[in-house]
C-alpha positions as CSV (number, residue, x, y, z in Angstrom):
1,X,8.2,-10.2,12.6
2,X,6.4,-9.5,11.6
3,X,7.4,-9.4,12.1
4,X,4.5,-10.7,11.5
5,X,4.7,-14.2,13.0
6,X,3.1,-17.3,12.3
7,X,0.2,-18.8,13.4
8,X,1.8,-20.3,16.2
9,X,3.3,-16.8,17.2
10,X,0.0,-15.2,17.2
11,X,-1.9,-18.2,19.2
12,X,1.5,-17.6,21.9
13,X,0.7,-14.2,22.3
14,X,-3.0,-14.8,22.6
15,X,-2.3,-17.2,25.4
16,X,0.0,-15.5,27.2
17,X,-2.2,-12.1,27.1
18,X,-4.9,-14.4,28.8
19,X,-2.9,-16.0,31.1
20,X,-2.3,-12.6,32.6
21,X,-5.8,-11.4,32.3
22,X,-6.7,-14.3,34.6
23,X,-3.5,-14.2,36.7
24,X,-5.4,-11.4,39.5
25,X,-8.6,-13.4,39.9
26,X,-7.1,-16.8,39.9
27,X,-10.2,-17.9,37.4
28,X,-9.8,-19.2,33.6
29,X,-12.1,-17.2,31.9
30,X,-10.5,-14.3,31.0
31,X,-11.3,-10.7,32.6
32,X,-10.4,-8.0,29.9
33,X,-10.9,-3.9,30.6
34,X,-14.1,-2.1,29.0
35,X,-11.4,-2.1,26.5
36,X,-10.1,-5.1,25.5
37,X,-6.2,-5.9,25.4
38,X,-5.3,-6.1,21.3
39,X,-2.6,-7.5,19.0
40,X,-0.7,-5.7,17.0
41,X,2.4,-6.9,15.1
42,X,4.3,-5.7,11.8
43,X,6.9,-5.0,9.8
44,X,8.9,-3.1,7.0
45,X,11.7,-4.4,4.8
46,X,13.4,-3.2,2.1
47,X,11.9,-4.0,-1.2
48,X,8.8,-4.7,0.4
49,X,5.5,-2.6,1.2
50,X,4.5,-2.6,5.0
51,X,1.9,-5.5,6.6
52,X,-0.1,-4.3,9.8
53,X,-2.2,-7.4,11.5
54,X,-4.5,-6.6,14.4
55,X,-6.6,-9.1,17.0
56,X,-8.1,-9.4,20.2
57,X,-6.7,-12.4,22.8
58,X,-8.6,-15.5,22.6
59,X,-9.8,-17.6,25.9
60,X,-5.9,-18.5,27.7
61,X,-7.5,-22.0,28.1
62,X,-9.0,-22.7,25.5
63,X,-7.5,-24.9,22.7
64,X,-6.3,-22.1,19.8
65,X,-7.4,-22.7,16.4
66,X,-6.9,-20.8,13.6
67,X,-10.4,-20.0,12.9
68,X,-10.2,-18.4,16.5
69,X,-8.4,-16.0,15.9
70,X,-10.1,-12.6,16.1
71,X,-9.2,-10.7,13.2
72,X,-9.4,-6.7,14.1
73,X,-11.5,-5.2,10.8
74,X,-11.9,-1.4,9.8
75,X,-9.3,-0.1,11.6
76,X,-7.7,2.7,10.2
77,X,-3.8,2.5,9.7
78,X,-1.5,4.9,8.5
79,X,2.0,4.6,7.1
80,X,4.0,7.6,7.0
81,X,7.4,7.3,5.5
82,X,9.9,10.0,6.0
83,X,8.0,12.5,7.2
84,X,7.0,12.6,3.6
85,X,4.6,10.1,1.9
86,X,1.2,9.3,4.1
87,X,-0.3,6.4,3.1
88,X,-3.4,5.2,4.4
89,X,-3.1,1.0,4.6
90,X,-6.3,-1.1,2.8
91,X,-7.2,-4.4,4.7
92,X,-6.9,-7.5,2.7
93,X,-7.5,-10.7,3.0
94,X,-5.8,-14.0,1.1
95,X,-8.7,-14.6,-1.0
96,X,-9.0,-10.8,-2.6
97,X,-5.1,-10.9,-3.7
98,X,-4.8,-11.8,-7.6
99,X,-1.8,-10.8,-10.4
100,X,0.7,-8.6,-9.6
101,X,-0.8,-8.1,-6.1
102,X,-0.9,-11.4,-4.9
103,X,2.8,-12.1,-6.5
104,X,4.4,-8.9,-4.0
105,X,2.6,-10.2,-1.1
106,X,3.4,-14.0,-1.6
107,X,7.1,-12.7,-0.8
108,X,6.5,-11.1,2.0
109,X,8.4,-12.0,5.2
110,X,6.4,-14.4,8.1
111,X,3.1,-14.1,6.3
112,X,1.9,-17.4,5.8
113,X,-1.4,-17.4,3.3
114,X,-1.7,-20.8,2.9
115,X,-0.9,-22.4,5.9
116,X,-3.8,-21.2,7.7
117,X,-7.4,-22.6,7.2
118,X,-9.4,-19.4,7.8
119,X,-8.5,-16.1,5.6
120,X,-5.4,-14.3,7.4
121,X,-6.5,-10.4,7.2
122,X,-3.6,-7.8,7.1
123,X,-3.3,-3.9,6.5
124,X,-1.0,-3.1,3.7
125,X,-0.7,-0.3,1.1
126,X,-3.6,0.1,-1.5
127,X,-3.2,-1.5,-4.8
128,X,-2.7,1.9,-6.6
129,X,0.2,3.2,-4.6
130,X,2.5,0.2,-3.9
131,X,5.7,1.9,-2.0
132,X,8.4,-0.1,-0.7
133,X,10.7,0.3,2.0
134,X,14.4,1.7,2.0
135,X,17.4,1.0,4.1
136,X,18.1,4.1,6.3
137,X,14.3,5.2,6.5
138,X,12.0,6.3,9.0
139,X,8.9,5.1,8.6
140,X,6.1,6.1,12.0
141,X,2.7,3.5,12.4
142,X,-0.5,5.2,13.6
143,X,-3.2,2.8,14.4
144,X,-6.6,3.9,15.3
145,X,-8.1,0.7,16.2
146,X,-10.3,-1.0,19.6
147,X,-11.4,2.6,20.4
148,X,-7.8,3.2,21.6
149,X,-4.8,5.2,19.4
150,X,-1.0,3.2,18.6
151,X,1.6,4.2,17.1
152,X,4.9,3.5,16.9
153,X,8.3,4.6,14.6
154,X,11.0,2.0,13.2
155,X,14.0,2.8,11.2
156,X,15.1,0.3,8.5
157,X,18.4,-0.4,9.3
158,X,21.7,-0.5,7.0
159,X,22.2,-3.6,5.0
160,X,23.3,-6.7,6.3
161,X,26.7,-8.4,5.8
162,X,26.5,-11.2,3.1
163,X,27.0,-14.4,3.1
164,X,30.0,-16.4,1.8
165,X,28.3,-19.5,0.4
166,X,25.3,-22.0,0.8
167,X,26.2,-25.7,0.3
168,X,23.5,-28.6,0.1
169,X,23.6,-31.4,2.7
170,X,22.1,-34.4,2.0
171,X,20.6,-36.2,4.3
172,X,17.5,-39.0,4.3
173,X,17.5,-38.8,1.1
174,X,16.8,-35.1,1.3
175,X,18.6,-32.0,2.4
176,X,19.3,-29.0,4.8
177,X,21.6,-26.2,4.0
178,X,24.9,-25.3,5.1
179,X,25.5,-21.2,5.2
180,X,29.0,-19.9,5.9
181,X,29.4,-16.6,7.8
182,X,32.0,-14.4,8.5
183,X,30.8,-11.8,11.3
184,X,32.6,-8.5,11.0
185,X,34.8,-7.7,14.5
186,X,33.6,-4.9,16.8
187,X,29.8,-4.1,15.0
188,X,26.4,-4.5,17.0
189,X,24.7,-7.2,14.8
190,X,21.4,-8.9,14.9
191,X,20.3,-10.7,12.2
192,X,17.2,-13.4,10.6
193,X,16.3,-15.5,7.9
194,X,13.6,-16.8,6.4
195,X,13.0,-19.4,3.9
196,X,10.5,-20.2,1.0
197,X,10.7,-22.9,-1.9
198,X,8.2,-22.7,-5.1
199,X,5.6,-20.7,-4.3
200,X,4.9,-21.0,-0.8
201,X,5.1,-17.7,1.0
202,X,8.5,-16.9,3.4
203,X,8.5,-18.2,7.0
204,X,11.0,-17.5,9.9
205,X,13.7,-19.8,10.4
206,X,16.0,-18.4,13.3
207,X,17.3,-15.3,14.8
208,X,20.9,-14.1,16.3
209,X,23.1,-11.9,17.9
210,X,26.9,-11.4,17.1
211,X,27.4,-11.0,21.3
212,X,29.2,-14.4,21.6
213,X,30.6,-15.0,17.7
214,X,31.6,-11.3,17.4
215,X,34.1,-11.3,14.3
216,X,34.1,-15.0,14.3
217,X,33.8,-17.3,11.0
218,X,30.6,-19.4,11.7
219,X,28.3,-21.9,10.2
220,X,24.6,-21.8,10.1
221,X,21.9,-24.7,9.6
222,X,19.3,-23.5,7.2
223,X,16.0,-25.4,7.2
224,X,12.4,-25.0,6.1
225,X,10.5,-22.5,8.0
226,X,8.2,-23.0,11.3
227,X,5.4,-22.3,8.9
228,X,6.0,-24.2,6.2
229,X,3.1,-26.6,4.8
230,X,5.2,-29.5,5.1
231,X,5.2,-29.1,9.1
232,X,3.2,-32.0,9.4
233,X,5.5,-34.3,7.3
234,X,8.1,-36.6,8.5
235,X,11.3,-34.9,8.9
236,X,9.9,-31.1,8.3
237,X,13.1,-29.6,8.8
238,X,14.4,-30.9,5.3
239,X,14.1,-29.6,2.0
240,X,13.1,-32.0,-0.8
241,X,15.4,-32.5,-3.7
242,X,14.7,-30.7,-6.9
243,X,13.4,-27.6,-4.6
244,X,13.8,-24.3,-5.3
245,X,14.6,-22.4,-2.5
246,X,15.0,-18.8,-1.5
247,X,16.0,-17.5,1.6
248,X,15.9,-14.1,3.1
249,X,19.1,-13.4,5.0
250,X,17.8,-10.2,7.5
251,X,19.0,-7.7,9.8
252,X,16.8,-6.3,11.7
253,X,17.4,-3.6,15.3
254,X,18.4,-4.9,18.4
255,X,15.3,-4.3,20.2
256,X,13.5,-6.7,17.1
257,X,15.8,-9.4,18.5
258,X,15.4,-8.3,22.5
259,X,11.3,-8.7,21.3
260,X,11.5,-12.2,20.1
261,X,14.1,-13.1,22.9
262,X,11.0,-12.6,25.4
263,X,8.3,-14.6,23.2
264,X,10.9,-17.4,23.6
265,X,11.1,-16.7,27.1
266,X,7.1,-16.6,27.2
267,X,6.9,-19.3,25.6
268,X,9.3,-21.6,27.7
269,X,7.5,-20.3,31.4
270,X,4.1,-21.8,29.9
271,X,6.4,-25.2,29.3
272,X,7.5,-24.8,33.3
273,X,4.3,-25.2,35.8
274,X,6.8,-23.5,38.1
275,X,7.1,-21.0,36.2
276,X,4.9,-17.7,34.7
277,X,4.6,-16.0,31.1
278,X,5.5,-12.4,31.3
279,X,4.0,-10.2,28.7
280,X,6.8,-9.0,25.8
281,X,7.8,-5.5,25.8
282,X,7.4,-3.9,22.2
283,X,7.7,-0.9,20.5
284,X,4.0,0.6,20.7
285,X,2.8,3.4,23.0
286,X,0.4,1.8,24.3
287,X,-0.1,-0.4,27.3
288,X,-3.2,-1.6,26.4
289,X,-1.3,-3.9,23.5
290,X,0.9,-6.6,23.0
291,X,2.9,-6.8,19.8
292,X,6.3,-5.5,17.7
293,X,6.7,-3.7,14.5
294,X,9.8,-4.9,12.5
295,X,12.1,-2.8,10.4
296,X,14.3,-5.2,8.5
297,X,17.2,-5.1,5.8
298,X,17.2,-8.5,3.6
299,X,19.6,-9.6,1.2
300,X,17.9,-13.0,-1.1
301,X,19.7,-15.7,-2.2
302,X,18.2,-18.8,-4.8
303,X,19.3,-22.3,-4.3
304,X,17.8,-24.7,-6.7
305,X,18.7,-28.5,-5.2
306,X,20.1,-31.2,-6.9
């Protein structure tokens, strides 16, 4: 939510925006404005500095690959955090991150280095001024990119309720997790978790809404992210034994979850031949761009497996 998704969030998004582009002239190359359509997507947690990424649609027909994904360079992004720091964000790719650097952003949230072929670019804070995000902040995005101004403001909100334990499940001879939840009665909650074990970077697991366990004890199933460079492995959704696991346990603002609510959505019409991808609503000002900017409030918890 980054949120920046996945590779298989951002090749969604790229085929949906196309879809529409073609949906008027009924032909499957795509027809964009003098302007093109772009995609913007990021996100601010506590802890962590804030990650902008920026493309153009790709061909809705076309078979995505990774290396087809059109990277937006040079744009100029600018962070301002209450009203009080400005910082203007550095592009960066995987290959230029080393030390210190590379060790912040490999804990990130839903960027996923390794798992893509081509170099992932991203806008984040310069290596001289590393600032992180608080909960309660305010933190506005202006994005001068594609000949075209963005900009959109996110408040990072208050921290979310913990959880009461995580217990190993064996299974195949390796595991999924087990977390146990007690939702608090009569509070708007929206919530997210990621997952990361050894030193791959954090990928999303699954989102929620308290609207139907309000107040409720619950249990949730915690496996290896969508990202995860096992995906292609047998049984994906279990965790070896011996791993060492983290996982970020999120909240993030109801119109984060409304956002990924309608990728899903988007995602299921291009399943349906009867039915037709609309285009997510996000938070930027602009309606020549698709994308969200995330503010989230994360609570970690390490599980090393038996």
């Amino acid at each position: 939510m980054m949120l920046l998704q996945t590779f298989w969030r951002v090749s969604m998004i790229t085929l949906v925006m196309g879809l529409v582009a073609c949906k008027k002239e009924f032909n499957i190359e795509p027809v964009y404005p003098d302007s093109e359509p772009i995609i913007i997507e990021g996100n601010i947690a506590t802890g962590k500095p804030p990650v902008v990424t920026i493309s153009l649609p790709v061909p809705a027909f076309d078979t995505v690959k990774p290396e087809d994904i059109r990277f937006v360079h040079n744009a100029k992004v600018i962070a301002i955090r209450e009203n009080i720091d400005t910082i203007v964000l550095v592009e960066y790719n995987k290959d230029s991150l080393t030390g210190l650097l590379w060790t912040l952003f490999n804990s990130m949230l839903a960027i996923h280095f390794t798992g893509i072929e081509t170099p992932l670019y991203f806008y984040s804070v310069p290596k001289n001024r590393i600032i992180t995000g608080q909960a309660g902040e305010t933190w506005k995005f202006v994005i001068y990119a594609n000949n075209r101004i963005y900009q959109t403001s996110v408040k990072i909100p208050d921290r979310p309720y913990p959880l009461d334990s995580l217990i190993p499940v064996p299974k195949q001879g390796r595991y999924y997790i087990l977390a146990f939840f007690k939702d608090p009665p009569y509070v708007k909650d929206y919530g997210i978790y990621y997952t990361k074990y050894w030193n791959v970077p954090f990928c999303m697991g699954r989102y929620w809404s308290d609207r139907t366990i309000d107040g409720k004890n619950w249990i949730w199933k915690i496996t290896p992210g969508t990202c995860a460079d096992r995906a292609h492995e047998t049984a994906p959704e279990l965790f070896y034994s011996e791993d060492r696991i983290e996982i970020a346990w999120c909240r993030m603002n109801e119109e984060d979850y409304e956002y990924l609510k309608e990728l899903d959505n988007a995602d299921d019409a291009l399943d349906n031949p009867f039915d037709y991808p609309t285009l997510p609503t996000g938070n930027l000002s602009s309606n020549t761009s698709i994308g969200h900017f995330f503010a989230l409030n994360c609570q970690y918890y390490k599980l090393d497996l038996p």
